[in-house]
N, C-alpha and C positions, 0 to 999 in steps of 0.2 A: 858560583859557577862550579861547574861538575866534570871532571876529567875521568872518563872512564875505563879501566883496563876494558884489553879487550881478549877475556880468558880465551877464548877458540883461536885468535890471532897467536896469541904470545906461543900457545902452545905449537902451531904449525911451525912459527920462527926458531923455537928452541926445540925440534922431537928430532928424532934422528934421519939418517937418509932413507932410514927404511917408510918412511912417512908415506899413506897415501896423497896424491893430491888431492890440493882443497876442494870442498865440496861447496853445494851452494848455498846450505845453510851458513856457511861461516862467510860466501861474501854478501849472501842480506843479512848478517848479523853486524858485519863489519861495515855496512852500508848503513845503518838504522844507527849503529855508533856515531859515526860521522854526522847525520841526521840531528842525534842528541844534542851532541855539541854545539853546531849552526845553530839550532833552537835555543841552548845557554846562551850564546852571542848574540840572539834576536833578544833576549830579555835583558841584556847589557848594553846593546845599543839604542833598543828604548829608553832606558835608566837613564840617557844622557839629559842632562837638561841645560838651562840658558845660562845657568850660572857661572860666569868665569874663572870662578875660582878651583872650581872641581872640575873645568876641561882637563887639565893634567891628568887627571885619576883618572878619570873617565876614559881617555884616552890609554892609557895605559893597560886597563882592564876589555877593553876592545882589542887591542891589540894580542895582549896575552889570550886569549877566546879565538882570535884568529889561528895563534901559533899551536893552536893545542888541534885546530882543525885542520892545518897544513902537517901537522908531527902524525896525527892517526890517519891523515887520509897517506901519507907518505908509507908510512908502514903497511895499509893495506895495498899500496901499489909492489913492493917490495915482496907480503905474501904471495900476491897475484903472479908476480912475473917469476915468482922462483917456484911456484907450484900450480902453474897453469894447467887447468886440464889440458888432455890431448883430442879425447872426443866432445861433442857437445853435451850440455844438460839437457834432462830430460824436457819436456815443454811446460812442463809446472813449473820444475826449478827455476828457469828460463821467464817464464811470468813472474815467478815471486821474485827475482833479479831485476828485471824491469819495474814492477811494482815498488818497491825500496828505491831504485834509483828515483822513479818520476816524484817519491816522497822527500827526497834528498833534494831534487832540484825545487818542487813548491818552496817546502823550507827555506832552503838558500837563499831564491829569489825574491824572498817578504826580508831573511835578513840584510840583503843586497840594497835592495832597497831604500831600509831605514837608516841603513848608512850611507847612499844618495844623500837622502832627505838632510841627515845630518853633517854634511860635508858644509854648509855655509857657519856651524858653530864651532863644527873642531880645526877648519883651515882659521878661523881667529886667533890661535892657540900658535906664537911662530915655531916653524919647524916640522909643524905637525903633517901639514898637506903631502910633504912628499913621501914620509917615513909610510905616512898610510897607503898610498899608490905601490912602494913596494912590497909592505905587506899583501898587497891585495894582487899583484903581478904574481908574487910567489904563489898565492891561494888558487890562481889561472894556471900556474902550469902544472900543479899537482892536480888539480879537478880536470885537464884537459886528459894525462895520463892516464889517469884513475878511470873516467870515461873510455878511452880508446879501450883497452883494457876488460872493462865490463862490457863493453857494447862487443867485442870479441869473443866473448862468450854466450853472446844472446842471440843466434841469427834469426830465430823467432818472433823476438818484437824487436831486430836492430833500427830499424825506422824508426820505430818510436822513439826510442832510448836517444838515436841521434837527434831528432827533431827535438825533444827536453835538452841534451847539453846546448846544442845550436841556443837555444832560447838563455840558456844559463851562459851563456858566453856573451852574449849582447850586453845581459846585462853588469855582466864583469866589468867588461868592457866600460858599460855607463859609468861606474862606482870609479876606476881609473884615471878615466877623463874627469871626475868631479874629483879629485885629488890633487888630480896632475897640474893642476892651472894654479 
């Protein structure tokens, strides 16, 4: 698994007040981050397998893949809201911002998914079911943010953008209810 700094981020969070506001390369940079990561958790929550012995690990290593996606998506809600633009991007920017997102949401929802699919092997595991349900409430209200947020800066393709998290929230939603029972 791969946790990646996110140099463009770190630097807007630590530069002075004299800082421009963020641009839009640094939130599809920060978006394709976010991106990476869901993608490391789609190849660890495949890696799950039937064997009981390794649900603990398994489990644990899903879970840390989530926390690393709620930790980066939380800090680019954090750059976003402290250095929001004031006017719009331009309608590339604006594209390449919706483009990154509708990538962030395919991702998501293959890794959303497989952890559906795998909810009848890790609620085997006691204790497990609900610890995931939270993690996964947490991963819904930082992706609900995160969206409001981006799609506030998109009024170009805001349709779309909202129409991708709408679909990304169903299936949050799903993964929840397969935990929560």
């Amino acid at each position: 698994m791969q946790f990646k700094v996110l140099p463009a981020l770190v630097a807007i969070l630590s530069a002075s007040a004299v800082t421009a506001q963020i641009t839009a390369k640094v939130v599809v940079t920060s978006i394709d981050d976010i991106t990476d990561l869901s993608q490391d958790a789609t190849d660890v929550a495949q890696s799950i397998s039937s064997n009981p012995f390794s649900l603990p690990s398994a489990f644990l290593r899903l879970a840390n893949s989530f926390g690393g996606i709620v930790t980066t998506a939380t800090k680019t809600v954090t750059a976003l809201e402290g250095d929001m633009p004031k006017d719009d991007f331009a309608k590339d920017d604006q594209s390449a911002i919706c483009d990154a997102l509708t990538s962030f949401v395919k991702v998501h929802q293959n890794l959303l998914e497989i952890v559906i699919g795998k909810a009848g092997l890790l609620t085997i595991v006691p204790f497990v079911g609900q610890p995931v349900a939270a993690v996964l409430r947490a991963l819904e209200g930082v992706v609900d943010t995160l969206a409001g947020d981006i799609i506030s800066l998109v009024p170009t393709c805001a349709k779309g953008a909202k129409m991708d998290i709408d679909m990304l929230q169903g299936t949050l939603e799903k993964a929840i209810s397969a935990y929560s029972n």
